[in-house]
VOTI-675432 format. One record per residue: x, y, z of N, C-alpha, C in turn. Coordinates in steps of 0.1 Angstrom, whole numbers, padded with zeros to 4 digits, always signed. Each point is the difference from the previous one (the first is absolute). Last residue first. Layout:
BEGIN
XYZXYZXYZ
...
***
This chain:
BEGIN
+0538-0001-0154+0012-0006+0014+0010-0001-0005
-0038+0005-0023+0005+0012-0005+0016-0002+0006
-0042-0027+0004+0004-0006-0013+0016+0013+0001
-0027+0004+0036+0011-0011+0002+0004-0009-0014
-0031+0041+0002+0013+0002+0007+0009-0010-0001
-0042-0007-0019+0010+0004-0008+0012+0008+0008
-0031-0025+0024+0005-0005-0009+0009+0009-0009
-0030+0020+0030+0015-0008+0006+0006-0006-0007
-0034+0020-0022+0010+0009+0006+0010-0009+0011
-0038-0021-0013+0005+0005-0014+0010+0006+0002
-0022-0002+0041+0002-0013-0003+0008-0001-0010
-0025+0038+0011+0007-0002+0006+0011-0012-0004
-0042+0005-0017+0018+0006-0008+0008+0004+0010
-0038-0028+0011+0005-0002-0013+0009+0005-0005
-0024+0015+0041+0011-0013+0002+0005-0003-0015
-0030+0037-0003+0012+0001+0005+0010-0011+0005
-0040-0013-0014+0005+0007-0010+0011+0005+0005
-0027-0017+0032+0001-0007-0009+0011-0002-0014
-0022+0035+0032+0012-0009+0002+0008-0007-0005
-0040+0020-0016+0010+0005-0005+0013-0002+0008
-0043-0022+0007+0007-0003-0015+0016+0013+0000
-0024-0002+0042+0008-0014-0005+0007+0000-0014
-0031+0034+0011+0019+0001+0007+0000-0007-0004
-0040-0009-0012+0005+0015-0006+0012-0002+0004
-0029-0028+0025+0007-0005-0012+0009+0010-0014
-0018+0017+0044+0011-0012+0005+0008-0008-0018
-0047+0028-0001+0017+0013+0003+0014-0013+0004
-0043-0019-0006+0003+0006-0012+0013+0009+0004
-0019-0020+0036+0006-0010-0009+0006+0007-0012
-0029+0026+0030+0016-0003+0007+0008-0011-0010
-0041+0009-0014+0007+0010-0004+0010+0002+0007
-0029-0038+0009+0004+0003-0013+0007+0010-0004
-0014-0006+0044+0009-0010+0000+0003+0004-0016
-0036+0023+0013+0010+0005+0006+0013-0007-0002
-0043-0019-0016+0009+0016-0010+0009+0009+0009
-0019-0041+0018+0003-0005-0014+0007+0013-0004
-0020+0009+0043+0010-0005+0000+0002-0009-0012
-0036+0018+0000+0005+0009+0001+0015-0007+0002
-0033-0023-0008+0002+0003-0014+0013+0012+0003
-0024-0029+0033+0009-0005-0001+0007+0010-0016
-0044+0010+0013+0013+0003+0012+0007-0003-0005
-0031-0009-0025+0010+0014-0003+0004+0005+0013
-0014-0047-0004+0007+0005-0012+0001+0014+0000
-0027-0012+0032+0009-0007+0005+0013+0001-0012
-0050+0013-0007+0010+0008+0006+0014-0002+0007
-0026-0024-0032+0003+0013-0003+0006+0007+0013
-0014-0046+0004+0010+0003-0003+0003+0010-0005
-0040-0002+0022+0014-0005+0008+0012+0001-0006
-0043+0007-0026+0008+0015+0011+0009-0004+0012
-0018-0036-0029+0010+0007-0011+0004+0013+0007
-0026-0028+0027+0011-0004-0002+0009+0006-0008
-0040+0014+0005+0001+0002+0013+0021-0004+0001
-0036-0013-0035+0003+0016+0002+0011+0005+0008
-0020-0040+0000+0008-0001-0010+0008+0011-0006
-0043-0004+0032+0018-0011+0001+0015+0005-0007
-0046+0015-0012+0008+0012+0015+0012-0006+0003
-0028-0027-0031+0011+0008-0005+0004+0006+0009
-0012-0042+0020-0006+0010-0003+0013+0008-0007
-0003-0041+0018-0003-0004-0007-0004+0013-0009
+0017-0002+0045+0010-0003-0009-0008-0006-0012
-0016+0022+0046-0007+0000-0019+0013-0001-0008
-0017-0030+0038+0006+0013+0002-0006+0006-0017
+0014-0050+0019-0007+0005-0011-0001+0016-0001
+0017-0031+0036+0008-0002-0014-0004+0007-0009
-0024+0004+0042+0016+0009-0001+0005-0008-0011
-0053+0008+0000+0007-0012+0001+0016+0005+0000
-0036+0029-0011+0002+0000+0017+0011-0009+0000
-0014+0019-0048-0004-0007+0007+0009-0002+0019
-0011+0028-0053+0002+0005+0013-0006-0015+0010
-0008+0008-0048+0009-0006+0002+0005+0000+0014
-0031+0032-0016-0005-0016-0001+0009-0010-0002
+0010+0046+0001-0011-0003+0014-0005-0015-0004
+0028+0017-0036+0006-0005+0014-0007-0002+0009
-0018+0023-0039+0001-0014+0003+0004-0010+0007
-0025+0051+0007+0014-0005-0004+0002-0018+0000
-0039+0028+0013+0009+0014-0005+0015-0006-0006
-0041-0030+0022+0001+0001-0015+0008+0015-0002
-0008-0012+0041+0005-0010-0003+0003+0000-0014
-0012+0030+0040-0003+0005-0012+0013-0013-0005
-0008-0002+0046-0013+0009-0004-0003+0004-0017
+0025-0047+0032+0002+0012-0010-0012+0008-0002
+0015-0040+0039-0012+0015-0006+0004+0011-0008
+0041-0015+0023-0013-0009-0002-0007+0008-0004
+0058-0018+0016-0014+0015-0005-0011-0008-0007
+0055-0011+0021-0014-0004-0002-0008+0013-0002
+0044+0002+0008+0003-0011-0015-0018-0004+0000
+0019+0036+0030+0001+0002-0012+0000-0010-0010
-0038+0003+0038+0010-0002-0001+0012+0001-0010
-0045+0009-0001+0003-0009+0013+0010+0002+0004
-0033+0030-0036+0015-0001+0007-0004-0011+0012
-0028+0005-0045-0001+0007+0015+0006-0006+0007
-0003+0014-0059-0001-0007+0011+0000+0001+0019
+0000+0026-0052-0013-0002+0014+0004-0008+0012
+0015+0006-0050-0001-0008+0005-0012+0001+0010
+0039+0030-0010-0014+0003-0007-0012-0009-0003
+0049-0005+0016-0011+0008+0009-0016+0001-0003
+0031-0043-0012+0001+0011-0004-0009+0009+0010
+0018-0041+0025-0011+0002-0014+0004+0018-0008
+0039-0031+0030-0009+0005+0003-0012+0003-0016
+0047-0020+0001-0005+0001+0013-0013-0001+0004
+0024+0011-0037-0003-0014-0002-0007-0004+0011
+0020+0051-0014-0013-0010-0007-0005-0017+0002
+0021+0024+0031-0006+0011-0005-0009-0005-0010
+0043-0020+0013-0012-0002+0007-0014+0009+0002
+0037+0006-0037+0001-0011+0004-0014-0003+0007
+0018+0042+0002-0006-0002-0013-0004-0017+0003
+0011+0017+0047+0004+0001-0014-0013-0002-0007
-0005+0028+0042+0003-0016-0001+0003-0003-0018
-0011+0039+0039+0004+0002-0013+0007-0017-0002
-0046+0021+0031+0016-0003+0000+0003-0005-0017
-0041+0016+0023+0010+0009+0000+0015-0006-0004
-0039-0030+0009-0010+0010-0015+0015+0012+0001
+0005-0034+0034+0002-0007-0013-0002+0011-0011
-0012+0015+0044+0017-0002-0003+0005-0011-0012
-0045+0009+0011+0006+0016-0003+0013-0007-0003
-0024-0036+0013-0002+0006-0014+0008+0011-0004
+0019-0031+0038-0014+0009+0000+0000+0002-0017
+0037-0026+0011-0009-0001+0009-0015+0002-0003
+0052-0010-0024-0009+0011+0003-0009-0012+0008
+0042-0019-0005-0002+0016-0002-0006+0009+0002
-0009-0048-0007+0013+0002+0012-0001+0014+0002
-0019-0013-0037-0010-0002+0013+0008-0001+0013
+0022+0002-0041-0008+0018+0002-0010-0006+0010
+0029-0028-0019+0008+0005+0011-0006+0012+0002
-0020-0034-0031+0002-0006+0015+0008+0011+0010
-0001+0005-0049-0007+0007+0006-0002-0005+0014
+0043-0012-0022-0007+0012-0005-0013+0006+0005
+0025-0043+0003-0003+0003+0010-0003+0018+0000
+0001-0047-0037+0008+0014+0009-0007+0000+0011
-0020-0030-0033+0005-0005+0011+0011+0008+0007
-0021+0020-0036-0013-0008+0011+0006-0007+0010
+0024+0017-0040-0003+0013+0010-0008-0010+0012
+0010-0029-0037+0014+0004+0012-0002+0011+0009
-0037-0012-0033+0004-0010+0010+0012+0002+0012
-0010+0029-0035-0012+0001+0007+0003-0012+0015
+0030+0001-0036+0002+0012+0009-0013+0000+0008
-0002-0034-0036+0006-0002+0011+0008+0014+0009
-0034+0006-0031-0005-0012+0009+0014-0003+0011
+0004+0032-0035-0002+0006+0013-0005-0013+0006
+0014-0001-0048+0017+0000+0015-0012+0003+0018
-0021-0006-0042+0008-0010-0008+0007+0002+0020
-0027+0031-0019-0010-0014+0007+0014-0012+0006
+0013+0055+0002-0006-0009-0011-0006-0009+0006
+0033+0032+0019-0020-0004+0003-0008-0007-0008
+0049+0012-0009-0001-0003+0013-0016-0005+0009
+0015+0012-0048+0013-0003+0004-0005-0009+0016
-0028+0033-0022+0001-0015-0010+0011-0008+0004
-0010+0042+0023-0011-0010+0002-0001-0010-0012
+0039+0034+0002-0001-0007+0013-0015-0013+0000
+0006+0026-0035+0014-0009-0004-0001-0007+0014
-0028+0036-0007-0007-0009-0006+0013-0013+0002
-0007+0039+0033-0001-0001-0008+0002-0012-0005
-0034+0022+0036+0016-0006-0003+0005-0001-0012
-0044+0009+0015+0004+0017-0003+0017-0006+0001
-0035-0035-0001+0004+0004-0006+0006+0014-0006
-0009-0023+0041+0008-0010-0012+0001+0003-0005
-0010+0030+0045-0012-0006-0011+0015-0004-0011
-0002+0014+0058+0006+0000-0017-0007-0012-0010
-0002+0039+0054-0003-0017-0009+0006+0000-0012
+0017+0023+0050-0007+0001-0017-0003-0017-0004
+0003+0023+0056+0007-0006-0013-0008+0002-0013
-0020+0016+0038+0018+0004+0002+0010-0006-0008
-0057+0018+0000+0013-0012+0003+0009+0005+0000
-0035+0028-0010-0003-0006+0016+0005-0017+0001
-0006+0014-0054-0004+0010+0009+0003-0010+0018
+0025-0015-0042-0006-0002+0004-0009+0008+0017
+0041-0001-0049-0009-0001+0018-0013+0002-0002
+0031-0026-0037-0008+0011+0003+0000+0002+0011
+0036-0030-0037-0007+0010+0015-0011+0010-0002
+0033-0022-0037-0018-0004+0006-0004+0002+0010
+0041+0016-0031-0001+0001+0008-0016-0006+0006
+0043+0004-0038-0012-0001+0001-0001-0001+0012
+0045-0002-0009-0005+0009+0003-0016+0003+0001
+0033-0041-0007-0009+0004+0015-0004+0013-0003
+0018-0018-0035-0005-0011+0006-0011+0006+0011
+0040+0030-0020-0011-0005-0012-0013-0011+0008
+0042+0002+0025-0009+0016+0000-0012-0002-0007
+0026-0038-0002-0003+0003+0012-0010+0013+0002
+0031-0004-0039-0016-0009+0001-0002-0002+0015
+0038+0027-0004-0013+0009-0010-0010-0018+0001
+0034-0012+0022-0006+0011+0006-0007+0009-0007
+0023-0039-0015-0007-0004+0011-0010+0009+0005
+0035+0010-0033-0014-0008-0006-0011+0000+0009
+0042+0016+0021-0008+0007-0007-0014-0003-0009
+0031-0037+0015-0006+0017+0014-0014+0008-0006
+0030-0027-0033-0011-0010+0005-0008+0009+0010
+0041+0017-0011-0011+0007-0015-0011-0013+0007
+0038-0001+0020-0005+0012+0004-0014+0004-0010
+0019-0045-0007-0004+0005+0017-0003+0013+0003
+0027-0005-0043-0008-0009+0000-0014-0001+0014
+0046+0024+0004-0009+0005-0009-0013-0005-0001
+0029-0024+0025-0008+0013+0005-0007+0008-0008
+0029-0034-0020-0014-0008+0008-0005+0013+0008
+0040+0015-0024-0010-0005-0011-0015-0009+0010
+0039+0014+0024-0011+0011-0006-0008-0001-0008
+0025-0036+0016-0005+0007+0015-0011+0010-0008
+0036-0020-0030-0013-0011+0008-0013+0010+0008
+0043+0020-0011-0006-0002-0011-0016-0004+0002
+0033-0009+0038-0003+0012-0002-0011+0004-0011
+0025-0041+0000-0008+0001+0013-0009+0015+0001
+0034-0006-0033-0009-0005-0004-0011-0003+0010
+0037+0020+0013-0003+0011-0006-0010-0008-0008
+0021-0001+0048+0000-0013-0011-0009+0006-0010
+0024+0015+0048+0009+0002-0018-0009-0007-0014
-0010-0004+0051+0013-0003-0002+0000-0001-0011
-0038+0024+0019+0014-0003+0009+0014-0006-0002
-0039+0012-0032+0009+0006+0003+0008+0004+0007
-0024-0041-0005+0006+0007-0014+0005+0013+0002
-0028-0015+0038+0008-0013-0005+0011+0007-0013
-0035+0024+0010+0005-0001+0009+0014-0007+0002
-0037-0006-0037+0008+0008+0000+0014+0004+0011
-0033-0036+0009+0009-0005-0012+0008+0013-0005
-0034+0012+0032+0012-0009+0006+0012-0007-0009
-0039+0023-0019+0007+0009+0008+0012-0009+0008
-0031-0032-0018+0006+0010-0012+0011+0010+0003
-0026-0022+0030+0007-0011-0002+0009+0011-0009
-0039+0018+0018+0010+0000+0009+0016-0007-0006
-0041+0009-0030+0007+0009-0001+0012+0003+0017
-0029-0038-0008+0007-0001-0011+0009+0013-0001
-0033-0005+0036+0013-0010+0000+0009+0000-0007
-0044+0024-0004+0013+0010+0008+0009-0007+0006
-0034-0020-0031+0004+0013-0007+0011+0007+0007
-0024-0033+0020+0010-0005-0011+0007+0008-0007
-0033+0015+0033+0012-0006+0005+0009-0005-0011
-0037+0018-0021+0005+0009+0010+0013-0005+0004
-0033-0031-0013+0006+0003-0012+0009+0012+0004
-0032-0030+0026+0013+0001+0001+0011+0013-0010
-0055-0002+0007+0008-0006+0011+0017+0001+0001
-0039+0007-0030+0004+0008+0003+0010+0002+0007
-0032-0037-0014+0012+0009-0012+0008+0015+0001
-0028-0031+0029+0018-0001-0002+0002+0007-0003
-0040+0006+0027+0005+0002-0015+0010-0006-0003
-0014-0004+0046-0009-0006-0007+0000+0004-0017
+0028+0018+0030+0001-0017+0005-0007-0006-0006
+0002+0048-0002+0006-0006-0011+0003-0013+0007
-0031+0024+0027-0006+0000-0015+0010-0007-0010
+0011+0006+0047-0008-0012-0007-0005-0001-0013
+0050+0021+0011-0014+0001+0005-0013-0009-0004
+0054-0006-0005-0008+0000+0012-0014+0002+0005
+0027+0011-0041-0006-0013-0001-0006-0006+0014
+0012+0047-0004-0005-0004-0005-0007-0014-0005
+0041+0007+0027-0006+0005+0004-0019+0003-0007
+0043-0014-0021-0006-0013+0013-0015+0008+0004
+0019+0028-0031-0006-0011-0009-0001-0012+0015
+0024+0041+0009-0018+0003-0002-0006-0013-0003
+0046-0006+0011-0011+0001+0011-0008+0007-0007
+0029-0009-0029-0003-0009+0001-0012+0000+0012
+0019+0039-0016-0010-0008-0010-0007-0009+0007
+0031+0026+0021-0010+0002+0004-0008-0004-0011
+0045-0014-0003-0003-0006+0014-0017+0004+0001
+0032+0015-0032-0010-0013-0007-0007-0003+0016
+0029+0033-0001-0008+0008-0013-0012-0016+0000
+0044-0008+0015-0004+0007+0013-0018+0005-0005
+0031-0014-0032-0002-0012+0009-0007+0007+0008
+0016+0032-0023-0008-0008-0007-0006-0010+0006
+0036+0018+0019-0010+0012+0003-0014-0006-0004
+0042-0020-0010-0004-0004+0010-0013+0008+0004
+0020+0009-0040-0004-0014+0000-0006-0004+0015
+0024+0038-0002-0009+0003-0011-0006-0015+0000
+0037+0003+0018-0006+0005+0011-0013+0004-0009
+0031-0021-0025-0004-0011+0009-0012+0009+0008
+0023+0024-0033-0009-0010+0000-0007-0006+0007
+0033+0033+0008-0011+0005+0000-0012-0012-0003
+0045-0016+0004-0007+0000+0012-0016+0011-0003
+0027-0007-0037-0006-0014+0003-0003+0002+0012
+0021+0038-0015-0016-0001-0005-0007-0016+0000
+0044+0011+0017-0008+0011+0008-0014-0002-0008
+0034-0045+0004-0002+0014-0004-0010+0012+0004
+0026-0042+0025-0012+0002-0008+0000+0014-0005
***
C-alpha cells in the first residue's frame, strides 16, 4: 500500500473514531426524559453519527485496498456530513441561546417563564398541536414521583437544585403562595391571582402542573441545557473532523499522482 493511501486510511480511521462521540451524545440525549417525550429531537444525532461511521468506514475500505472511486465517494459524502454538523450546530446555538430562567429569592433551583425561550422552540414543541401528547408522556414518567423519594423536609426541597423539567411541572410556581406537603403536594395558596398557573396547580399525580406554561418552560430549559452540553462535544468532534477531512483530501491527491507516476514509469519500462 502506498505511503499516502496508508495516510488515508489512518485518516479515515481517525474519522470513524470522530463519529463514536456523536453517536453517544445523540443516545445519550435521546435517553433523557424530556427527549422521550419530543421525538423530534430524539434520533436525528444518532443518525447523523451512523452515517458519518458507515461513510468513514467506506473511506477506510478505499484506501486500504487502492480503490480510488471508493475514496472519491468517502469525501464527497463527508463533505456533505460535515456541512450537516455544522448546520446542526449554529441552529442548535441560534435555538437555545434565549434563556427563560429566573431565580428565585431562598431557593436552590430556578424557575422559567415560556416565553423568555425562543420562538422556533415554542411553535415547534409547546404548541396546542404536540404538547397534549408530551403532557401525557411526561405524566406517566417518573420525573416528579422521584423528588418525594428525595426530598423530605421543605428546607431540603426549597435548597435543592432539581431540573428545569421538575421545577416547572412538579411543583406550583413560587409566587403562587402555596404551602409545602410534600414535593408533588401543596396547599393554601396565599396570592392565587399573581399568576395563571396557580389555577392550574392541581394535587392529582397525573395532573401536577403539566398543564402549566412553567411546564412548558421548564421543558424548553430541559432541552436548552442538555443541547449545549452535548454542543460542546459537536464543536470538538467538528474541527477534529474538519482537520481529518483536510489531510484526507490532500492524501487523497497525493495517492493520485503518486499513481499517474507509477504509470508512466511502467509506460517508460
Amino acid at each position: 500500500m502506498a505511503v499516502s493511501n496508508s495516510i488515508t486510511a489512518i485518516v479515515n480511521f481517525v474519522a470513524l473514531l470522530c463519529s463514536i462521540p456523536i453517536i453517544g451524545a445523540g443516545i445519550w440525549l435521546a435517553s433523557k426524559p424530556d427527549n422521550e417525550c419530543v421525538h423530534l429531537f430524539r434520533w436525528p444525532v444518532v443518525l447523523l453519527g451512523i452515517l458519518m461511521l458507515m461513510v468513514s468506514l467506506a473511506g477506510f475500505v478505499g484506501a486500504y485496498w487502492n480503490r480510488q472511486g471508493l475514496l472519491a465517494f468517502y469525501l464527497f459524502c463527508m463533505a456533505i456530513l460535515i456541512a450537516l454538523l455544522l448546520i446542526l450546530l449554529v441552529f442548535a446555538f441560534v435555538v437555545t441561546r434565549p434563556d427563560g430562567s429566573y431565580s428565585v429569592p431562598g431557593r436552590g433551583y430556578k424557575e422559567y417563564r415560556l416565553y423568555g425561550f425562543s420562538s422556533w422552540l415554542q411553535e415547534h414543541v409547546t404548541n396546542s398541536g404536540n404538547w397534549p401528547k408530551i403532557r401525557t408522556c411526561l405524566s406517566q414518567s417518573d420525573v416528579c414521583s422521584k423528588l418525594s423519594q428525595d426530598y423530605i423536609t421543605a428546607d431540603q426541597f426549597f435548597m435543592a437544585h432539581i431540573s428545569p423539567l421538575q421545577s416547572g411541572c412538579c411543583k406550583p410556581p413560587t409566587v403562587c403562595g402555596y404551602g409545602y406537603v410534600n414535593p408533588t403536594v401543596w396547599t393554601n395558596p396565599t396570592n392565587p391571582t399573581a399568576d395563571s398557573d396557580c389555577y392550574l396547580w392541581n394535587n392529582d399525580q397525573s395532573q401536577l402542573c403539566y398543564s402549566c406554561n412553567a411546564c412548558k418552560g421548564g421543558l424548553l430549559g430541559n432541552l436548552r441545557q442538555e443541547w449545549r452540553r452535548a454542543n460542546i462535544i459537536f464543536i470538538i468532534t467538528t474541527v477534529a473532523l474538519i482537520w481529518v477531512y483536510l489531510i484526507g483530501c490532500s492524501a487523497f491527491k497525493n495517492a493520485q499522482t503518486e499513481d499517474l507516476f507509477n504509470r508512466y514509469k511502467q509506460g517508460w519500462a
